[in-house]
Predicted model as a PDB file, atoms N, CA, C, CB and O in Angstrom, pLDDT in the B-factor column:
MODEL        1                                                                  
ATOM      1  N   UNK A   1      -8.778  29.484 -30.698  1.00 74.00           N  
ATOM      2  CA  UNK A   1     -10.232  29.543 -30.730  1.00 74.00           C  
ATOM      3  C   UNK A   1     -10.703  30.853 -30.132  1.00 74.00           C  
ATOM      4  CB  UNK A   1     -10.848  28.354 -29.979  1.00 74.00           C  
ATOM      5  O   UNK A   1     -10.174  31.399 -29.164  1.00 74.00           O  
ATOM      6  N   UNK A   2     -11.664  31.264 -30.751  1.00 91.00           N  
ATOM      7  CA  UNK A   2     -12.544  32.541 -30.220  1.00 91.00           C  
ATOM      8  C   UNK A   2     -13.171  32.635 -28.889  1.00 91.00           C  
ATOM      9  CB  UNK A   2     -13.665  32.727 -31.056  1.00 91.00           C  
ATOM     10  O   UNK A   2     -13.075  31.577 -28.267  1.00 91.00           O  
ATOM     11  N   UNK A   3     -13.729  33.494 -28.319  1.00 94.00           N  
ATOM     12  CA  UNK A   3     -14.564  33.060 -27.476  1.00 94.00           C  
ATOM     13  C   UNK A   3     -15.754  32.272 -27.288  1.00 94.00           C  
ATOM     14  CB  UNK A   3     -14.735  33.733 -27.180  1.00 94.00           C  
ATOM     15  O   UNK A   3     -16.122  31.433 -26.466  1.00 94.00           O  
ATOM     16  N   UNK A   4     -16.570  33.186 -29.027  1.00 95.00           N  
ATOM     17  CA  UNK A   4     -17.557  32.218 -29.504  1.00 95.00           C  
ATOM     18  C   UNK A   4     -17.709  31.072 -29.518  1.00 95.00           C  
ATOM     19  CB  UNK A   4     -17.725  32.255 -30.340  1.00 95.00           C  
ATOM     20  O   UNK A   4     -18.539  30.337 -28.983  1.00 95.00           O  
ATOM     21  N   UNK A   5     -16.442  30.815 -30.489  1.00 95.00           N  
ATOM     22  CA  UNK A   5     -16.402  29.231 -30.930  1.00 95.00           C  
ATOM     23  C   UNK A   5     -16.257  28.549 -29.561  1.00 95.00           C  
ATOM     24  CB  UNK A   5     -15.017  28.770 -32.039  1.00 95.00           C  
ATOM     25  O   UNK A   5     -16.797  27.455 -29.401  1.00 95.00           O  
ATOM     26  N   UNK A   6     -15.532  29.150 -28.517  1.00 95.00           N  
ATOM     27  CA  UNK A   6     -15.672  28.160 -27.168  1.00 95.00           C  
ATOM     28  C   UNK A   6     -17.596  27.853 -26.372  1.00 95.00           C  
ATOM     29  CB  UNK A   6     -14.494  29.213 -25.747  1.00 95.00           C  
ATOM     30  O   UNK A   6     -18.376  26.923 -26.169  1.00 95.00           O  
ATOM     31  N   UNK A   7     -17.519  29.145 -26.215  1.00 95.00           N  
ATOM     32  CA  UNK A   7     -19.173  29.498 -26.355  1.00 95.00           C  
ATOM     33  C   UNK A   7     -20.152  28.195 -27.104  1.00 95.00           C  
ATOM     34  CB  UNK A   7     -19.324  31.046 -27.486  1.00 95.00           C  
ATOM     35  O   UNK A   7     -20.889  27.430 -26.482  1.00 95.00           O  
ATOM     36  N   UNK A   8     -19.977  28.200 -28.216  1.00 96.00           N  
ATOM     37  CA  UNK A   8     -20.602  27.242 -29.163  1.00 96.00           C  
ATOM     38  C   UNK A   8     -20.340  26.235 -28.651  1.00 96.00           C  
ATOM     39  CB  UNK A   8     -20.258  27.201 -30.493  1.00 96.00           C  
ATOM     40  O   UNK A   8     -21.355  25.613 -28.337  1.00 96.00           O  
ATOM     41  N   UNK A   9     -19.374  25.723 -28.388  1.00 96.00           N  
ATOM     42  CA  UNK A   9     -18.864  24.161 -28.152  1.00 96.00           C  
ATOM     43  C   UNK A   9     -19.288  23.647 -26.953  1.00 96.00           C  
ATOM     44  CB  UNK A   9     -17.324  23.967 -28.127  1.00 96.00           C  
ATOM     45  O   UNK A   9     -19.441  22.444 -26.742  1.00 96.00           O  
ATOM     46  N   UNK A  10     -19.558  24.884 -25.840  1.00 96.00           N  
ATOM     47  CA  UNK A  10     -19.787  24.603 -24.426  1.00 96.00           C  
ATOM     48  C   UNK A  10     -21.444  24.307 -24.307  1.00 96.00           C  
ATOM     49  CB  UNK A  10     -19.245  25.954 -23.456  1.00 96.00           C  
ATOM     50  O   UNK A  10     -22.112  23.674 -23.489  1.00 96.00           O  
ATOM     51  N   UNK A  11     -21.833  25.189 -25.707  1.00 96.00           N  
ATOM     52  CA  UNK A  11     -23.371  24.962 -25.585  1.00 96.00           C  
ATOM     53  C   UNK A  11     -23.772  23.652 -26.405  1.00 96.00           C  
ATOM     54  CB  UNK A  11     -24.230  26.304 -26.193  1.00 96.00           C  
ATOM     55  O   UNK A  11     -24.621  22.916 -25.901  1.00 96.00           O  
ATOM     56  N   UNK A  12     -23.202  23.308 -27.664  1.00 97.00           N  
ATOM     57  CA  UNK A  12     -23.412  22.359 -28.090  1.00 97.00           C  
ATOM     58  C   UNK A  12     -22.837  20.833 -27.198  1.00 97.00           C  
ATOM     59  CB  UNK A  12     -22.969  22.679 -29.320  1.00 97.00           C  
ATOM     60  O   UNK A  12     -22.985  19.723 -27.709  1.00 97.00           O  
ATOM     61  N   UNK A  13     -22.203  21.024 -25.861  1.00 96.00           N  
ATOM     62  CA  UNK A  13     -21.664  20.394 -24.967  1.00 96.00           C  
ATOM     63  C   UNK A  13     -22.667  19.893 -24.120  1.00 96.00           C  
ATOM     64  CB  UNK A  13     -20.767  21.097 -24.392  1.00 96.00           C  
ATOM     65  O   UNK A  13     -22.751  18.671 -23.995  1.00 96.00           O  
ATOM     66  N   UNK A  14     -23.744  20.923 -23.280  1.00 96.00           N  
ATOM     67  CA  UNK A  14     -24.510  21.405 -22.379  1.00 96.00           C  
ATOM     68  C   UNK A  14     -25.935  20.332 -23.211  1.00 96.00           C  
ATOM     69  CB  UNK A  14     -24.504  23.379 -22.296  1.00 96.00           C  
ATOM     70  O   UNK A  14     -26.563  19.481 -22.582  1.00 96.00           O  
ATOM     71  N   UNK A  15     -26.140  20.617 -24.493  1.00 96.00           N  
ATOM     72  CA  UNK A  15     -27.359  20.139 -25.093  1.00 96.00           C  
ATOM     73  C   UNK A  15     -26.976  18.837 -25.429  1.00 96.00           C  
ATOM     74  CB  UNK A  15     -27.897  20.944 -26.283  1.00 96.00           C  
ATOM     75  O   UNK A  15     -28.076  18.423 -25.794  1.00 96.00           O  
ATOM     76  N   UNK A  16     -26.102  17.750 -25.592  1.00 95.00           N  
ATOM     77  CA  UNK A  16     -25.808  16.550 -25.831  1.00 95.00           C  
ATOM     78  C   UNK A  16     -25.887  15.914 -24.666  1.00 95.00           C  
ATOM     79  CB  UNK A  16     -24.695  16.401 -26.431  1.00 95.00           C  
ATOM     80  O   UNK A  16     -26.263  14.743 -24.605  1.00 95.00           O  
ATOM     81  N   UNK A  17     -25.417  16.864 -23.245  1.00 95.00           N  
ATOM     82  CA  UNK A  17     -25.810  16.055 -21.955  1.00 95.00           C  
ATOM     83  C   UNK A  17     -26.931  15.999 -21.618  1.00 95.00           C  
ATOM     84  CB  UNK A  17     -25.309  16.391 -20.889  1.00 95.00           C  
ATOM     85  O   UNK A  17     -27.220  15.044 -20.896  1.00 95.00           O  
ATOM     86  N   UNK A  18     -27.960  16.919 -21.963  1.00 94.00           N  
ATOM     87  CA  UNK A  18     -29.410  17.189 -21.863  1.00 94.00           C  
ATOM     88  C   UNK A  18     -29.935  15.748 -22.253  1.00 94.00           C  
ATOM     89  CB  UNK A  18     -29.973  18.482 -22.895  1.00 94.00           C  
ATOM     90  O   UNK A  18     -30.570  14.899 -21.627  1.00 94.00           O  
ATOM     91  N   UNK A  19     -29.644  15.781 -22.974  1.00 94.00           N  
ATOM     92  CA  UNK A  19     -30.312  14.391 -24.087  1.00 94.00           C  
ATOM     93  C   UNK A  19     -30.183  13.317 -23.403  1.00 94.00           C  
ATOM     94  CB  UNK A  19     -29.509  14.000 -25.611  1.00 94.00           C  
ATOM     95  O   UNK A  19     -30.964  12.375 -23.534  1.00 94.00           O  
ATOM     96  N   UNK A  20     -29.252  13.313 -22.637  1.00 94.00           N  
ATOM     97  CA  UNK A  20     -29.262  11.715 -22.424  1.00 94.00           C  
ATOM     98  C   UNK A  20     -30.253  11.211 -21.434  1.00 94.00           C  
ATOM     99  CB  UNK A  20     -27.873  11.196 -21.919  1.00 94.00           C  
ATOM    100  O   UNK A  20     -30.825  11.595 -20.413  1.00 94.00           O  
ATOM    101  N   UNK A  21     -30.177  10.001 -22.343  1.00 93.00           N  
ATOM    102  CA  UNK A  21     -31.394   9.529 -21.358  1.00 93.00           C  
ATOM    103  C   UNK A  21     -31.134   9.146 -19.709  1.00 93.00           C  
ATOM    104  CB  UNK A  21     -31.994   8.149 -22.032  1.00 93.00           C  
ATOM    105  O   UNK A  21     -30.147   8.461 -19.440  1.00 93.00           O  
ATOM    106  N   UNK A  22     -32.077   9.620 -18.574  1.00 93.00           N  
ATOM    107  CA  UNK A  22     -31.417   8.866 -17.168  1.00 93.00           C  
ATOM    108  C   UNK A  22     -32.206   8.003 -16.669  1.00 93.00           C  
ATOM    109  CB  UNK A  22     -31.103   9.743 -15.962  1.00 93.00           C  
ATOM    110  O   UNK A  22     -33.102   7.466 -17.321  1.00 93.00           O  
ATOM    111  N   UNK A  23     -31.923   7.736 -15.257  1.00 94.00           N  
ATOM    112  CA  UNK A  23     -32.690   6.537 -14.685  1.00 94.00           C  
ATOM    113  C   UNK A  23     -32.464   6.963 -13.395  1.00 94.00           C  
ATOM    114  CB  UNK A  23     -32.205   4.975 -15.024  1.00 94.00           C  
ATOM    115  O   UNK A  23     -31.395   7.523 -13.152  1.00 94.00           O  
ATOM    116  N   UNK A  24     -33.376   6.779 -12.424  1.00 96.00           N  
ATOM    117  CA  UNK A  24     -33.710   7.182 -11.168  1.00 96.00           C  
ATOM    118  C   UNK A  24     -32.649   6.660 -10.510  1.00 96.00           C  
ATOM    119  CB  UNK A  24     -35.011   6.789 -10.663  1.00 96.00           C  
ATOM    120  O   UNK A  24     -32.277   5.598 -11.009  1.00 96.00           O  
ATOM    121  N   UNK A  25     -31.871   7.111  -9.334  1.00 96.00           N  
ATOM    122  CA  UNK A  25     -30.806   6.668  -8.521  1.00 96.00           C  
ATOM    123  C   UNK A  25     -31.292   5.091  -7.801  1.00 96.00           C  
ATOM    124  CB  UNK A  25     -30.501   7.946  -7.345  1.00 96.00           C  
ATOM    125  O   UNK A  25     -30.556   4.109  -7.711  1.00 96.00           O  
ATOM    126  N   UNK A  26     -32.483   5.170  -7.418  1.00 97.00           N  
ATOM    127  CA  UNK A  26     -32.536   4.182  -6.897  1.00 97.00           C  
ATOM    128  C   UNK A  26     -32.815   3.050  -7.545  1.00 97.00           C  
ATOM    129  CB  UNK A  26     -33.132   4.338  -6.125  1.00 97.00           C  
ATOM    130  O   UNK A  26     -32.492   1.901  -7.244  1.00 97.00           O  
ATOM    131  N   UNK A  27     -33.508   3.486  -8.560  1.00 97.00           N  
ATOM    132  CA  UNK A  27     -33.262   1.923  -9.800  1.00 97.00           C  
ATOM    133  C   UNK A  27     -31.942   1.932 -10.034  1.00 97.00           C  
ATOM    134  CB  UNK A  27     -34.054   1.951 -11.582  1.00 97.00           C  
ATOM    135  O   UNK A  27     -31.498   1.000  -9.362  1.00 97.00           O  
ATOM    136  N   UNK A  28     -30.989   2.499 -10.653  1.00 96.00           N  
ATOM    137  CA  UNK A  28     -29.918   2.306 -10.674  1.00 96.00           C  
ATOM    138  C   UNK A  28     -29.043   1.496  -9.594  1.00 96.00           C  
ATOM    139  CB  UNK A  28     -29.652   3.319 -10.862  1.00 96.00           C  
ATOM    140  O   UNK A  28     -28.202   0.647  -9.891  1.00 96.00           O  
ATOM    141  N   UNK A  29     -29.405   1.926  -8.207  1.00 97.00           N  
ATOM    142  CA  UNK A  29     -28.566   1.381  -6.656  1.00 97.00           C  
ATOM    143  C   UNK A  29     -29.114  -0.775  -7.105  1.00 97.00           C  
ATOM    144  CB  UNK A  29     -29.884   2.513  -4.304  1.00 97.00           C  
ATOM    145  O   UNK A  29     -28.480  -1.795  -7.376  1.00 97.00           O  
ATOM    146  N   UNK A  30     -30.728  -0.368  -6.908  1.00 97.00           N  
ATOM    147  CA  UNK A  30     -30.969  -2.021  -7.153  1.00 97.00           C  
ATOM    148  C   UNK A  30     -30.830  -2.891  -8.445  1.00 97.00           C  
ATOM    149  CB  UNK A  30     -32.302  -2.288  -6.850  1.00 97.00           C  
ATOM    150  O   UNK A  30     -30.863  -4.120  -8.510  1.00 97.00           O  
ATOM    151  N   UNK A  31     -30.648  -1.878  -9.584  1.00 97.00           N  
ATOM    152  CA  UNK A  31     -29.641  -2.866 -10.712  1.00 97.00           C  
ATOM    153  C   UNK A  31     -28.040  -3.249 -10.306  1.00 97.00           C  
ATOM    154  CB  UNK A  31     -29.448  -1.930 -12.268  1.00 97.00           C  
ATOM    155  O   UNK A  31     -27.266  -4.025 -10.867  1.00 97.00           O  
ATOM    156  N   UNK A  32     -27.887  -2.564  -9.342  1.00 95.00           N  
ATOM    157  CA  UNK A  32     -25.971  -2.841  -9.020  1.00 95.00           C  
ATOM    158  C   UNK A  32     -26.185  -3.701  -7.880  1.00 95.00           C  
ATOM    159  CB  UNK A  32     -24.743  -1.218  -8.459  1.00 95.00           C  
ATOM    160  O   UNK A  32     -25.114  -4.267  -7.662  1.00 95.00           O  
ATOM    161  N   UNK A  33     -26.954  -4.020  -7.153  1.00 95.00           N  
ATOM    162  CA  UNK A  33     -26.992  -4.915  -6.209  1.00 95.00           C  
ATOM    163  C   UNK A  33     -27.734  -6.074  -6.895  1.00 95.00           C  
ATOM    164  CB  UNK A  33     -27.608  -4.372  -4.940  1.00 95.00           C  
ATOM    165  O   UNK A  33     -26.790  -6.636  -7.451  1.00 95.00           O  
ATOM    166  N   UNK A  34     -28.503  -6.573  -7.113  1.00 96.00           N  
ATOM    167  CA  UNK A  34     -29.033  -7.292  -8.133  1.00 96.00           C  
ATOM    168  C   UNK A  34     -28.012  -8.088  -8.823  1.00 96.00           C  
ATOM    169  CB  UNK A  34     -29.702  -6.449  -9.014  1.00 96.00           C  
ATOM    170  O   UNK A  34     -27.965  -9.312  -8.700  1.00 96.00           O  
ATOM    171  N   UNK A  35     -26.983  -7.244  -9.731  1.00 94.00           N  
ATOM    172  CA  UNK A  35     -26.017  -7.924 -10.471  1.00 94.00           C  
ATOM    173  C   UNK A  35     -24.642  -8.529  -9.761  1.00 94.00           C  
ATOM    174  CB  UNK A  35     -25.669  -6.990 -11.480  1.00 94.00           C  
ATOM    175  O   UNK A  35     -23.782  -9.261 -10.252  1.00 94.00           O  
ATOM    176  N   UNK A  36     -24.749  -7.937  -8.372  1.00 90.00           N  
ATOM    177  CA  UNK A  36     -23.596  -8.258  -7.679  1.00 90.00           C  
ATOM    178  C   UNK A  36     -23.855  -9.119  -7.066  1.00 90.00           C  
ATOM    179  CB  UNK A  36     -23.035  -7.458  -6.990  1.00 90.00           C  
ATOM    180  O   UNK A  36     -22.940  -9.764  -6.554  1.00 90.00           O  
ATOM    181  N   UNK A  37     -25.460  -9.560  -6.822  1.00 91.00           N  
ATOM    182  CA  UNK A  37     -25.483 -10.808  -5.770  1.00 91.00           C  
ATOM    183  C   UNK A  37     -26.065 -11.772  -7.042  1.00 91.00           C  
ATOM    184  CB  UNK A  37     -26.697 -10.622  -4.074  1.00 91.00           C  
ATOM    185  O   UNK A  37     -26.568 -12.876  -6.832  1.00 91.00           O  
ATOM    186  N   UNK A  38     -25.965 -11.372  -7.950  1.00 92.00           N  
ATOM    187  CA  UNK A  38     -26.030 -12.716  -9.269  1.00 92.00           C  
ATOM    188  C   UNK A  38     -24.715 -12.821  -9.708  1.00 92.00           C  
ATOM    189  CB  UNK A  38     -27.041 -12.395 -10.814  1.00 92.00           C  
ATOM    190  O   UNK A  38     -24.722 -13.662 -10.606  1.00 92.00           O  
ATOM    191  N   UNK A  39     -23.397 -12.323  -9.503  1.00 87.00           N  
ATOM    192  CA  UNK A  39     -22.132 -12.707  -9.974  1.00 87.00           C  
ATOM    193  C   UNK A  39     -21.243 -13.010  -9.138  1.00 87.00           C  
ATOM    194  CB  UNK A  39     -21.624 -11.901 -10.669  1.00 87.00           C  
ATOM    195  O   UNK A  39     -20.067 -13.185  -9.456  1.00 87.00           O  
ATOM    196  N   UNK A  40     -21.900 -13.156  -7.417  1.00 86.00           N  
ATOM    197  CA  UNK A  40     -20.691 -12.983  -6.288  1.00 86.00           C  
ATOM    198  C   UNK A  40     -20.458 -14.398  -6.472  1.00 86.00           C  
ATOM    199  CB  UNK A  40     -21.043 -12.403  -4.526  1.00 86.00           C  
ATOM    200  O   UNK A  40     -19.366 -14.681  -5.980  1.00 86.00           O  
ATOM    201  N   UNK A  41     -21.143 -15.596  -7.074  1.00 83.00           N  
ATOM    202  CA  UNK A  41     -20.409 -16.871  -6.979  1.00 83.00           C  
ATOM    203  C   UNK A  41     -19.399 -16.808  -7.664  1.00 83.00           C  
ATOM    204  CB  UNK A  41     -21.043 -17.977  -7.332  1.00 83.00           C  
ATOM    205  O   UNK A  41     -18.488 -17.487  -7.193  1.00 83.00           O  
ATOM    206  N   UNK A  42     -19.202 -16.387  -8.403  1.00 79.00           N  
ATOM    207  CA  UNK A  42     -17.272 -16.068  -9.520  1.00 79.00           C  
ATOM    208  C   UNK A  42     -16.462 -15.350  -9.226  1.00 79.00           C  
ATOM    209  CB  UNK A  42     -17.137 -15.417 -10.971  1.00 79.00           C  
ATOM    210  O   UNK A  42     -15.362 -15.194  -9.756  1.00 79.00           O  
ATOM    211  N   UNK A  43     -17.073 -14.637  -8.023  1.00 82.00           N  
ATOM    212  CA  UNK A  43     -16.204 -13.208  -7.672  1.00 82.00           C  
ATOM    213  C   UNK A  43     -14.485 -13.799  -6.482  1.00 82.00           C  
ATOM    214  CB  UNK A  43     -17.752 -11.826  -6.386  1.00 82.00           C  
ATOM    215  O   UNK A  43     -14.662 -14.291  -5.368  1.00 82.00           O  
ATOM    216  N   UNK A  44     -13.522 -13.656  -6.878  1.00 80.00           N  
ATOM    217  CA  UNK A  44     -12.834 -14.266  -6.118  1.00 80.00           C  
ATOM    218  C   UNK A  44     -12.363 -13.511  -4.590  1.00 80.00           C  
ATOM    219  CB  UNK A  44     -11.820 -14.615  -6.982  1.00 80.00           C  
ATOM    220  O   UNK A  44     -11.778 -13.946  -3.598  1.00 80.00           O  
ATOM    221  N   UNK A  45     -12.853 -12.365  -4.903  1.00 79.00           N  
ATOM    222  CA  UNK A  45     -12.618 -11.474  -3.552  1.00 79.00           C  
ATOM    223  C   UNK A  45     -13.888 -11.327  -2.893  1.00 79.00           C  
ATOM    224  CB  UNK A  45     -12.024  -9.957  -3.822  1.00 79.00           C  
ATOM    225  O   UNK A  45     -14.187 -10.428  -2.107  1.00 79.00           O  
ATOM    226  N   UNK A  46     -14.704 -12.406  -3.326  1.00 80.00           N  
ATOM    227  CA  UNK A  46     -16.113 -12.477  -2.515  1.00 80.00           C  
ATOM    228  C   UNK A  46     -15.549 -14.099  -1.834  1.00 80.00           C  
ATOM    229  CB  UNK A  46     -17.956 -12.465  -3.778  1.00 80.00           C  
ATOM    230  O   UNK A  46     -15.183 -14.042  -0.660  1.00 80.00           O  
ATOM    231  N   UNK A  47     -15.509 -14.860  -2.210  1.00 81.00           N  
ATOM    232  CA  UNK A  47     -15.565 -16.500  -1.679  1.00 81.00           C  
ATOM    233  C   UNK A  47     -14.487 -16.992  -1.565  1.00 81.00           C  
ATOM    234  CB  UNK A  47     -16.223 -17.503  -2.485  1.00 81.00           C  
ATOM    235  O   UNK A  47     -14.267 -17.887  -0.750  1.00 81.00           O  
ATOM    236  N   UNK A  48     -13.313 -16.353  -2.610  1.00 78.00           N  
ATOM    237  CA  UNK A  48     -11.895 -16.913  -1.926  1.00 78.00           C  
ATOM    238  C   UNK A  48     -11.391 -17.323  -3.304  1.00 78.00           C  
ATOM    239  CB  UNK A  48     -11.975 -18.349  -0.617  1.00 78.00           C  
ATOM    240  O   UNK A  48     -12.163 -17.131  -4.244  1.00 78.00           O  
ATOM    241  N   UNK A  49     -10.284 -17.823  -3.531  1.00 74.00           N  
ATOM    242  CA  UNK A  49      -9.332 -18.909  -4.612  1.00 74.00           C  
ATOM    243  C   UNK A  49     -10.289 -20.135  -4.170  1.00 74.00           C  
ATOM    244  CB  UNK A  49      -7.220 -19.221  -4.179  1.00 74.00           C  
ATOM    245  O   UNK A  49     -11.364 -20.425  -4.696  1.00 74.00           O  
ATOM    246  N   UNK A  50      -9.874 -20.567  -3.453  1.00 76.00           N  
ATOM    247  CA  UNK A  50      -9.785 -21.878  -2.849  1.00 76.00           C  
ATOM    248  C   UNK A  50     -11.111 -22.466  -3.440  1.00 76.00           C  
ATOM    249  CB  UNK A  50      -9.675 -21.870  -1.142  1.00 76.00           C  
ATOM    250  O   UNK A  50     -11.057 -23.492  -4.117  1.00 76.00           O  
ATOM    251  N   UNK A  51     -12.667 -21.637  -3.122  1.00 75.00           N  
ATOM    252  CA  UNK A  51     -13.628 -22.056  -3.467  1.00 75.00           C  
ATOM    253  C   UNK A  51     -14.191 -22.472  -4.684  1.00 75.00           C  
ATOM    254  CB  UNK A  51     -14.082 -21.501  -3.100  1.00 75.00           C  
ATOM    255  O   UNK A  51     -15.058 -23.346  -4.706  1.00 75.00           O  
ATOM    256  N   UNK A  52     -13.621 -21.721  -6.063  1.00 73.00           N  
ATOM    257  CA  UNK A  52     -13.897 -21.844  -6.999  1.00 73.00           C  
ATOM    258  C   UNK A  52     -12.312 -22.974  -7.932  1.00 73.00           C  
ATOM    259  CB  UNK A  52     -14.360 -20.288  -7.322  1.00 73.00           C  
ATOM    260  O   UNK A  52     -12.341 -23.610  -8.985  1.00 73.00           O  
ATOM    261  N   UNK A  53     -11.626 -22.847  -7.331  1.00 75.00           N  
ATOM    262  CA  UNK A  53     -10.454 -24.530  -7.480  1.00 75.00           C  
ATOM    263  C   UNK A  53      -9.095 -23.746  -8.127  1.00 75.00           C  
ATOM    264  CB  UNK A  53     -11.226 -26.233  -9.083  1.00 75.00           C  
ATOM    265  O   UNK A  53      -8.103 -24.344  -8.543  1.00 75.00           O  
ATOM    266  N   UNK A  54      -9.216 -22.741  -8.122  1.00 75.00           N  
ATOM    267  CA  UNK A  54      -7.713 -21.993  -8.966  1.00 75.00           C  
ATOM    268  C   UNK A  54      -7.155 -21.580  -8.180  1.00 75.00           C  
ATOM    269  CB  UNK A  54      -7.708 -20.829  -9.990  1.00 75.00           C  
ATOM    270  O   UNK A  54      -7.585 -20.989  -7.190  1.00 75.00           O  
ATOM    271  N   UNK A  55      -5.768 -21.877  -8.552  1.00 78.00           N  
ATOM    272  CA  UNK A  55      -4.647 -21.633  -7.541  1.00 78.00           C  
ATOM    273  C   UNK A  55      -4.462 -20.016  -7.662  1.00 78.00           C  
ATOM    274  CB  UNK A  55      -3.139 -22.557  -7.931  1.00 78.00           C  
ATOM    275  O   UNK A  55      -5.032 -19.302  -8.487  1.00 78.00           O  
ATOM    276  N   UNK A  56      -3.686 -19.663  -6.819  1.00 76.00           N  
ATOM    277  CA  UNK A  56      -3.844 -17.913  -6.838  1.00 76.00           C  
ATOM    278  C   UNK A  56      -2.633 -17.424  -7.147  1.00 76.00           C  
ATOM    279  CB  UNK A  56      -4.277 -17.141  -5.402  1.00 76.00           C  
ATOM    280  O   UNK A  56      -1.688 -17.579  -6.375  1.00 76.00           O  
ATOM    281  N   UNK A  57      -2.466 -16.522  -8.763  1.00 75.00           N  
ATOM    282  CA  UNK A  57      -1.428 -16.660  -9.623  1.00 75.00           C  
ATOM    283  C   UNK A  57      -1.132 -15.675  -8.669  1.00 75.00           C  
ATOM    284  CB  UNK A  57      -1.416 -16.545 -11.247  1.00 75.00           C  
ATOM    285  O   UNK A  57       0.057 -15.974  -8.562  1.00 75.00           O  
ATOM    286  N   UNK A  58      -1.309 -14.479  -7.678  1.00 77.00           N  
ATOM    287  CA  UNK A  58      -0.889 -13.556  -7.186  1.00 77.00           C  
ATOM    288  C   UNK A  58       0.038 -14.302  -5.674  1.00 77.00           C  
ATOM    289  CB  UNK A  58      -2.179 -12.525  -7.043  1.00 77.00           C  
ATOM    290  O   UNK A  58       0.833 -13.607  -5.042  1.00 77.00           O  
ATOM    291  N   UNK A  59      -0.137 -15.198  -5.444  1.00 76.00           N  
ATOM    292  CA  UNK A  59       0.302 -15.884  -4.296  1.00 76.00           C  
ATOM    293  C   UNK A  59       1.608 -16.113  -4.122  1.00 76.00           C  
ATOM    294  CB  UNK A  59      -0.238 -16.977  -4.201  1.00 76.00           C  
ATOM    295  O   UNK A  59       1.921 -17.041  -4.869  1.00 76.00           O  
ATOM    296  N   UNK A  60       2.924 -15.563  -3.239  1.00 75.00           N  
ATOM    297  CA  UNK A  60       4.188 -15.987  -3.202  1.00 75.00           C  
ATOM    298  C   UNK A  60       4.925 -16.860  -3.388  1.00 75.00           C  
ATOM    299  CB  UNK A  60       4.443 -15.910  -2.619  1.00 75.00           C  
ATOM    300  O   UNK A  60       5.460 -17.287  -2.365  1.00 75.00           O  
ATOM    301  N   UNK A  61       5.160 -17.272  -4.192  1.00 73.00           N  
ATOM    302  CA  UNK A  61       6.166 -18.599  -4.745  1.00 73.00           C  
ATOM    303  C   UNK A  61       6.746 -18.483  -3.752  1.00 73.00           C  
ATOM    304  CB  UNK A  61       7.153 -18.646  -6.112  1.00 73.00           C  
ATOM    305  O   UNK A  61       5.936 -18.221  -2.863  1.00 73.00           O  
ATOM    306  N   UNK A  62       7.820 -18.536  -3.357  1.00 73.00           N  
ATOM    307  CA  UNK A  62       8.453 -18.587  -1.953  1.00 73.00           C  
ATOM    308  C   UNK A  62       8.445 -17.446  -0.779  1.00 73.00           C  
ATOM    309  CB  UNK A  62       9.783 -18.793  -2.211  1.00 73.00           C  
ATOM    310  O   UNK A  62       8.023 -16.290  -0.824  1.00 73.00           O  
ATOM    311  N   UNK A  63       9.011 -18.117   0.206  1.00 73.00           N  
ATOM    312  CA  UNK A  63       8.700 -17.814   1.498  1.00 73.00           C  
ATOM    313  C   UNK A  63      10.181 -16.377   1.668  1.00 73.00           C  
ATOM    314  CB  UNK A  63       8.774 -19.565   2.662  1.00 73.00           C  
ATOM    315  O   UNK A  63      11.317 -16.413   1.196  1.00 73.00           O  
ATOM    316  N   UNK A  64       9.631 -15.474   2.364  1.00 71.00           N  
ATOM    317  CA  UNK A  64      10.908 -14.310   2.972  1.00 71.00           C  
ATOM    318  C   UNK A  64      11.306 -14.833   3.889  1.00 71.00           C  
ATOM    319  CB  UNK A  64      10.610 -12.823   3.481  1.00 71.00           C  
ATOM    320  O   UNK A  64      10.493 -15.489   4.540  1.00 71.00           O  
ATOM    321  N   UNK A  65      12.849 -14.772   4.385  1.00 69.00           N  
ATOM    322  CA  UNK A  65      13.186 -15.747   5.207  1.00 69.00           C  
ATOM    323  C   UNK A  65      14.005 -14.171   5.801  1.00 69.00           C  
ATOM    324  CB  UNK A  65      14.027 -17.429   4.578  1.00 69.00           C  
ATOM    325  O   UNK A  65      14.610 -13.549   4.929  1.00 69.00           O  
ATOM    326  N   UNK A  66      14.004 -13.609   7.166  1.00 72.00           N  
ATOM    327  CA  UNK A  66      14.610 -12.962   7.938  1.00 72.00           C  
ATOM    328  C   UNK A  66      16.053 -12.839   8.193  1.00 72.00           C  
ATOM    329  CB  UNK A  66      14.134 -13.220   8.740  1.00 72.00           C  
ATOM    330  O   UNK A  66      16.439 -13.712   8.970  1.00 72.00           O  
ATOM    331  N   UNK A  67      17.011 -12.008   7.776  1.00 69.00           N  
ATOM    332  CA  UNK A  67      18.063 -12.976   8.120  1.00 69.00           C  
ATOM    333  C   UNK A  67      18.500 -12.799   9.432  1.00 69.00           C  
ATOM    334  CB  UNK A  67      19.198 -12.904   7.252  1.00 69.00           C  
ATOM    335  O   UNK A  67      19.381 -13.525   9.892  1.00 69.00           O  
TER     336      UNK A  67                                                      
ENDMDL                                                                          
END                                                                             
């Protein structure tokens, strides 16, 4: 590739990020809190295995025994 053609690509790069549409940081912060305290009842690293009744496929089948 040319320089141009890099040129071109970096600008046609530059103007596609332009475009996008944004949203203020802090609306953004209270849509992620919002959705996290509407999904923490399913969340299993919020309330536990135990709470929601499934056994915990990550959990040690047996015990390490020292020798």
């Amino acid at each position: 590739m040319s320089v141009v053609e890099n040129k071109q690509k970096l600008i046609q790069q530059l103007r596609t990020e332009a475009n996008i549409d944004r949203i203020k940081l802090s609306t953004a912060c209270k849509d992620l809190i919002k959705f996290c305290q509407d999904h923490e009842n399913g969340d299993v690293l919020v309330i536990g295995w135990e709470k929601i009744g499934i056994i915990n496929p990550y959990k040690d089948k047996s015990k390490c025994v020292p020798l």
